[in-house]
Structure formats: structure tokens, C-alpha cells
N, C-alpha and C positions, 0 to 999 in steps of 0.2 A: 362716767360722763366724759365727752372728751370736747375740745375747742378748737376749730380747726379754721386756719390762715390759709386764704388762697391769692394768687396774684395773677389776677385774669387782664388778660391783653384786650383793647379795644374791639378786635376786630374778633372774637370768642364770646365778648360780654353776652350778648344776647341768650347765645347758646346753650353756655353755665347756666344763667341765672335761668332759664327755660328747666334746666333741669331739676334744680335744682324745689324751682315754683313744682314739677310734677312727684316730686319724692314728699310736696308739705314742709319743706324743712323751711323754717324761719330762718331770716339770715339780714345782717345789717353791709351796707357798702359804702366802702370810704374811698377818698381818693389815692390812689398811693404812692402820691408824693415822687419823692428820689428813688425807691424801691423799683417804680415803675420806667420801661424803657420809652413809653413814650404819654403825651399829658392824658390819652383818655384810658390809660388802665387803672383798673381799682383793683382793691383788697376786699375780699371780702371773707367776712366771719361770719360762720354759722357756730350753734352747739348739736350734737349730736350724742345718743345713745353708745356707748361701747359697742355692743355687735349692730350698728347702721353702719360705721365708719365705713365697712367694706363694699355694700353693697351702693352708697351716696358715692365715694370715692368712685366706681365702677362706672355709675352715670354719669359725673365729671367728664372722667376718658375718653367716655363715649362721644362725648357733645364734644372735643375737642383741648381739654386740658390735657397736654402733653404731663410725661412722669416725671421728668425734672427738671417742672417747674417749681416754683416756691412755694413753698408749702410746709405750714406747720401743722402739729396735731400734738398739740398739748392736753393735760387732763384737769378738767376744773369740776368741784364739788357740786353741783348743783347747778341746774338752770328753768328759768322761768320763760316761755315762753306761749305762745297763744298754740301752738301744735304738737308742744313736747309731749302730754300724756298720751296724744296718738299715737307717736314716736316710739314710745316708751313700750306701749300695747304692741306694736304691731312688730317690734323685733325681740320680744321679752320671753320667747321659744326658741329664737334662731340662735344656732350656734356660729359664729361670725368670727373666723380665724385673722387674729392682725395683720395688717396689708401687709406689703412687700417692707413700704419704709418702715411702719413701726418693729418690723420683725428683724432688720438687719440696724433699727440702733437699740431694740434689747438686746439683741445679742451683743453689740458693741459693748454697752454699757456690761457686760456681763466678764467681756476682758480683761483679765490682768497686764502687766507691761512683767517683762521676762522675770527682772529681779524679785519683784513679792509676789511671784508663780514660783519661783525656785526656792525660796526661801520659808514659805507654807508646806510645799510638799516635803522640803529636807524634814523641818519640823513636823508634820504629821507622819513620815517614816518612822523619825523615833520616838513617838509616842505609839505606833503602833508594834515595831519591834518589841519594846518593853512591855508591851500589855500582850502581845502573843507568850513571850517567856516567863510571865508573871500567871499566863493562862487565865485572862482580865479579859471577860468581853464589855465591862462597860467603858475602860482603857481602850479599844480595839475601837468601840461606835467615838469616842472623843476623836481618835485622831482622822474617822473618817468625815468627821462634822467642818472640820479646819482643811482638809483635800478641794483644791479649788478646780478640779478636774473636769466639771461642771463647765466651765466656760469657753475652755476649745472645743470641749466636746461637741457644745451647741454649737459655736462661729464654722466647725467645719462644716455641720450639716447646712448651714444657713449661706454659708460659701458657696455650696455643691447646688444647693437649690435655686440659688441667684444668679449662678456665675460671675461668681465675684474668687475670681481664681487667686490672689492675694489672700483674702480672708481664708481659704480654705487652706493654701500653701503653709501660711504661720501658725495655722488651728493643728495642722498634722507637724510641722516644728514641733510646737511646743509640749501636743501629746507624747512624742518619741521622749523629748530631753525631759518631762514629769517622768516617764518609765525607768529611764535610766541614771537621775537623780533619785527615784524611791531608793530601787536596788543596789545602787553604791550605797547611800547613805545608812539602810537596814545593816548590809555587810559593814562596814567600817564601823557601827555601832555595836555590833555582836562581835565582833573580833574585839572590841576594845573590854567587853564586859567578860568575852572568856581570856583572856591574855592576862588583865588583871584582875581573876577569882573574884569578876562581883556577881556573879551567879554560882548555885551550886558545883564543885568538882563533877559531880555524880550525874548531871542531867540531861536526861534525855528527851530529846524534842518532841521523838514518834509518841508518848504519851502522853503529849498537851494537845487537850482537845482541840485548841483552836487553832494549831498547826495540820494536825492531823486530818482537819477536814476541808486542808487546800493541799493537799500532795499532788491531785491530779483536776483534770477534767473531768467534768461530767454532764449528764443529760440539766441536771439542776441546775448547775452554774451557767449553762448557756442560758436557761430558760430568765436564770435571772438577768444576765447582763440584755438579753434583748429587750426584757418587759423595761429597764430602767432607761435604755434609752428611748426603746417607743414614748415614754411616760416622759422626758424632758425635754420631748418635742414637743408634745402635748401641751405643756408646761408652759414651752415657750411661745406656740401660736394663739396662747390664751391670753387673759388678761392677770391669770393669778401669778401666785411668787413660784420662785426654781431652787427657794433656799432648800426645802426639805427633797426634792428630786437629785440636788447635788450629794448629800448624804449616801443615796441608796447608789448611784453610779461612784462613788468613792470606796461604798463596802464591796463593790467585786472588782476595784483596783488595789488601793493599797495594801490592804491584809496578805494578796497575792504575794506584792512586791515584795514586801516584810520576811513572810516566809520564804522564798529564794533567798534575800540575803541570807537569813540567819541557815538555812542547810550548806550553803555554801560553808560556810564556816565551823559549823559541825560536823563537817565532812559526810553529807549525808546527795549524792551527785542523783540518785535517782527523785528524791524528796525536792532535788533544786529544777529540774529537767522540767519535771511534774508540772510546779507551780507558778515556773516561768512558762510553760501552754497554757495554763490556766488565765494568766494575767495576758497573754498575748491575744485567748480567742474570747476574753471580756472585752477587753477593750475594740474588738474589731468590731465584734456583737452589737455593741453600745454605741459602735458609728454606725455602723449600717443600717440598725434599726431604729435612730434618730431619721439617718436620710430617707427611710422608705415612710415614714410616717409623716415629717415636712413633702414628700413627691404625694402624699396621698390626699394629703389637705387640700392640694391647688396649687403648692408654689413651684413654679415652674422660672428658670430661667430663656431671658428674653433670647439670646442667644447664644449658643454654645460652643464656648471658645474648645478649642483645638488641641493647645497647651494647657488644658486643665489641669492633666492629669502628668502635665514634664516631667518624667522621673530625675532629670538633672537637679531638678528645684526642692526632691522630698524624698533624696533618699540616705542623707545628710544626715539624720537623725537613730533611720535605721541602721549605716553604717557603723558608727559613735555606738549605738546599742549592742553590733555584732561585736565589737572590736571590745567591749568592755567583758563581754560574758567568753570571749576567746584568751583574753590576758587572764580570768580568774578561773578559767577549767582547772590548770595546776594544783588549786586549792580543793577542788572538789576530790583526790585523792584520797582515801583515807588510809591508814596502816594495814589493814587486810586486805586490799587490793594491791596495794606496792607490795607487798606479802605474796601476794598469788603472781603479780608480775614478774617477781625476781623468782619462783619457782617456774615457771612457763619458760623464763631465759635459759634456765639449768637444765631444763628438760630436753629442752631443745638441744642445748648445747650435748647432753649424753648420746640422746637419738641419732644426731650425726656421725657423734663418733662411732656410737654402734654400726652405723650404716655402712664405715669405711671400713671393714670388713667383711669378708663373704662369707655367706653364710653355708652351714654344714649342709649337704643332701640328705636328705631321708634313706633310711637304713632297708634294705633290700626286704630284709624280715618283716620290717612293718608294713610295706607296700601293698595293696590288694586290689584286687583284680576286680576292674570298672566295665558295667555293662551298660550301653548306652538306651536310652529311651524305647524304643525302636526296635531290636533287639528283646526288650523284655516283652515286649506288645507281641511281638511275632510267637513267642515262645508259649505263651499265656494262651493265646488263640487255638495255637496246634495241639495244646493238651489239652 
């Protein structure tokens, strides 16, 4: 049920409330005071059904209620009026996706501010490192319950659908620096656990399941990151919750992140390669297939600015990303590759030498006598 505040201008009153009289909707009108620009505008409150809003909202527009005007739409328990159970019948089928505004202040409300975005994902990196090398999947779903991933992920699609090129700008910040605070914080946490023997001497990663089945991409893992963000668009142009949506878009990020760090540091460079594509075409997955699903609904931006897409404005996070995984290739070494490097140097090094020297001709004796193509054709024929 929802409660919704309008501030209709004198010279509109008729118009609304016209529409208003043809939707049935009961509605009470006040004056509205100081709110109002001039003394014959009123406020008026109606209740509405959840899936009306969109289509009452629609006839407003139409009649003349401009988009930002004032306008609340709050949610109240219950309402008693002489046409609600008509109300109630006649949209109790429709699936009726949240207007424009209530869809851009859930998603608001669904933002963190930088510091306890950064501070959630450090901490669900290392509860997920640890639960990959403990080979712990209910360690693994923990720290993807606590991954706040969920909320740029929606603000960018709800940016892209809006054009609200700010909201989209800081949704892809903040995606980049969660990517690149999992995989620092995974590696700085597995280096500190192999460095000081608080894991086995002996252990090897390739045979922990739950490492082993993020080494690379595949048809699955796309399938999954796209179903999860279809499904928290879904989420979000509904009326239900995006807690459990955030979970499933968390399990085909950080576990990713997790394992990069930790082969990084194992020195395992194809196992790191792997599962940094893996994490790179989730997370693209799970934007793109948020945006196609908000553009499929209806929501459309009024107009489409120019500079949506400013690579000056977004690409600050990817660079910070490159620049992290270029400073830590070195580590990706392991002693049989510096092993085969230093013999490839030596190889090379002889081959030269060899080369500065000429080489002996072939010995008259062994030489034999070549008959060209051509020749054997002609021969062959004649006999």
C-alpha cells in the first residue's frame, strides 16, 4: 500500500483531480500552505495499491503534473476507503514496476558512502580467502553474504536507465576500487599466512575444490553472472527485498577475487590469469544484464546526455586496477619458470656462439646427385 503527496498548482487543479475522479481513486485535498507557490494550490493525498502507483502516476502526467514536482510516495499499512477494494481487484494481476522516482531512491538507499564499501569488501575478502584455503564452502557463502556489491551494481544500472550520469559515474568508481581492494586484500592475506607457516608447508591449492573450480571461465559462470544480475533488476523494480539477490551477485565476485589473490602468491600465474577473466567477465555480465533488464521494463531515460559515457570520468579505477596487477606479475614467477628462463638465456647465449663460426661443408662422398621434379615425370612417361 503506498501514500502518495502531490502539490498541484491552481491553474492544473482541475485537471489532476479529473484524473484522478476517472482512475476511482479516493483522495482528500488540503490547502497547501507555504509548500504552495501561490494561495490556490493544494496538496493532495490519495492511498493507492503498490502496482496502481505506476499506472495513477502515468495519468497525473498526462493531465499536466510535471516530474519534479513535489511529490511524495510513501508506504502506509493499510487503507480504508470507499473504492480501495475496486483498487485492489483491479490491479491484483498487474505486474506494475516502481516509477522512475521510487526506483532511483531504492537504489539510493541501497548505497554505501566509500569508507564502509571498502571496509566490507576488505573484510569479506578475508573471510573468503580463508574459507577457500580451509576448502570451507559454508566460510565462502559467509563472506559473500557481507559483499555489499549489490548496490553499485544496481545505482549503475538505474544511472544508465535514467540518465543520471553522476550516479552511474560513482556506481562504476566504486565497482572498479571493490575489485581491486578484494585482490589486494585476498593477496596481502595469503602472503601473510604463507610467509608466517599458518597454513600447511605442503599445500597445494590446485586440489582445493573450491579454488579449483574458479581457475578459469566458462559457459556456467557467464550464465551465472548474467541470471544474477537480470534477477537484481528484477528485485529492484519490484516491491520485494535485494538482500538475498546481493548474496548470489557476491558468490560470482569475491570467491573470484579470493582466488587471484591467493595464486598470485602461490605462484601459480596461469591459475591467477584464469580467475582474474573470470571476475572481470562477472562483473561485466552482471552490469549488462542488470541494464538490459531495467531498458526492458520501461525505464527509459528522458534524455541522453553525451558525456554519459566520458572515459576521462571512469577510467580511474580501471587504471588503479591495471597498475596493481602490472606491479604484482613479478610475484607471479614461480622457481621453474626462472628455471627455464635462466636456461633459454644460456641457450641462447651458446647458439650465438655457435653461430660465430662457419660452418664445415658437406663431404664430396656424401653428396648425391638430385633429380628435379620434372625430370622424373619426363623419364617415367618415356618408359
Amino acid at each position: 500500500m503506498r501514500l502518495i503527496h502531490v502539490l498541484v498548482t491552481e491553474d492544473r487543479r482541475d485537471a489532476v483531480l479529473g484524473a484522478l475522479d476517472a482512475k476511482n481513486v479516493d483522495y482528500t485535498v488540503l490547502p497547501a500552505g507555504d509548500r504552495g507557490e501561490s494561495e490556490g494550490d493544494l496538496l493532495v493525498e490519495f492511498p493507492l495499491p503498490s502496482d496502481g502507483v505506476g499506472d495513477v502516476m502515468d495519468a497525473l502526467q498526462e493531465a499536466g503534473l510535471e516530474e519534479g514536482n513535489y511529490t511524495i510516495i510513501g508506504t502506509a499499512e493499510t487503507a480504508s476507503t470507499p473504492n480501495m477494494e475496486r483498487l485492489m481487484d483491479r490491479y491484483a494481476d498487474d505486474f506494475d514496476p516502481l516509477t522512475r522516482r521510487e526506483l532511483r531512491s531504492k537504489a539510493r538507499d541501497m548505497a554505501h558512502d566509500r569508507n564502509s564499501f571498502v571496509w566490507m569488501i576488505f573484510l569479506s575478502a578475508i573471510i573468503a580467502t580463508a574459507g577457500l584455503l580451509v576448502d570451507s564452502p559454508a566460510v565462502v557463502v559467509g563472506s559473500m553474504v557481507i559483499a555489499p556489491f549489490v548496490g553499485p551494481v544496481l545505482t549503475a544500472g538505474v544511472g544508465g536507465v535514467t540518465g543520471d550520469r553522476e550516479m552511474l559515474r560513482d556506481s562504476i568508481w566504486l565497482q572498479g576500487l571493490g575489485i581491486v581492494v578484494a585482490v589486494v586484500s585476498s593477496l596481502a592475506f595469503g602472503y601473510l599466512l604463507k610467509t608466517f607457516s599458518l597454513v600447511p608447508a605442503g599445500l597445494e591449492i590446485t586440489a582445493l575444490g573450491q579454488i579449483s573450480s574458479r581457475v578459469a571461465p566458462g559457459l556456467l559462470t557467464v550464465a551465472v553472472g548474467l541470471a544474477a544480475g537480470a534477477a537484481s533488476a528484477f528485485g529492484l523494480s519490484t516491491k520485494g527485498p535485494t538482500s538475498l539477490i546481493g548474496v548470489m551477485i557476491a558468490a560470482a565476485l569475491i570467491p573470484a577475487a579470493a582466488t587471484t589473490g591467493i595464486a598470485v602468491v602461490w605462484g601459480y600465474p596461469l591459475i591467477a590469469v584464469g580467475s582474474l577473466v573470470l571476475l572481470l567477465i562477472s562483473i561485466i555480465g552482471i552490469n549488462v544484464a542488470a541494464l538490459v533488464t531495467l531498458w526492458y521494463l520501461g525505464y527509459r531515460p528522458n534524455g541522453f546526455d553525451r558525456k554519459l559515457w566520458n572515459p576521462r570520468d571512469s577510467t580511474s579505477p580501471v587504471a588503479f586496477a591495471l597498475a596493481v596487477v602490472v606491479r604484482s606479475a613479478p610475484c607471479w614467477t614461480t622457481p621453474s619458470t626462472r628455471t627455464s628462463r635462466s636456461s633459454r638465456r644460456a641457450w641462447s647465449t651458446d647458439s650465438r656462439a655457435a653461430s660465430s663460426h662457419p660452418r664445415p661443408s658437406p663431404s664430396p662422398s656424401v653428396a648425391r646427385p638430385t633429380r628435379s621434379i620434372r625430370s622424373y615425370r619426363t623419364d617415367s612417361s618415356s618408359g
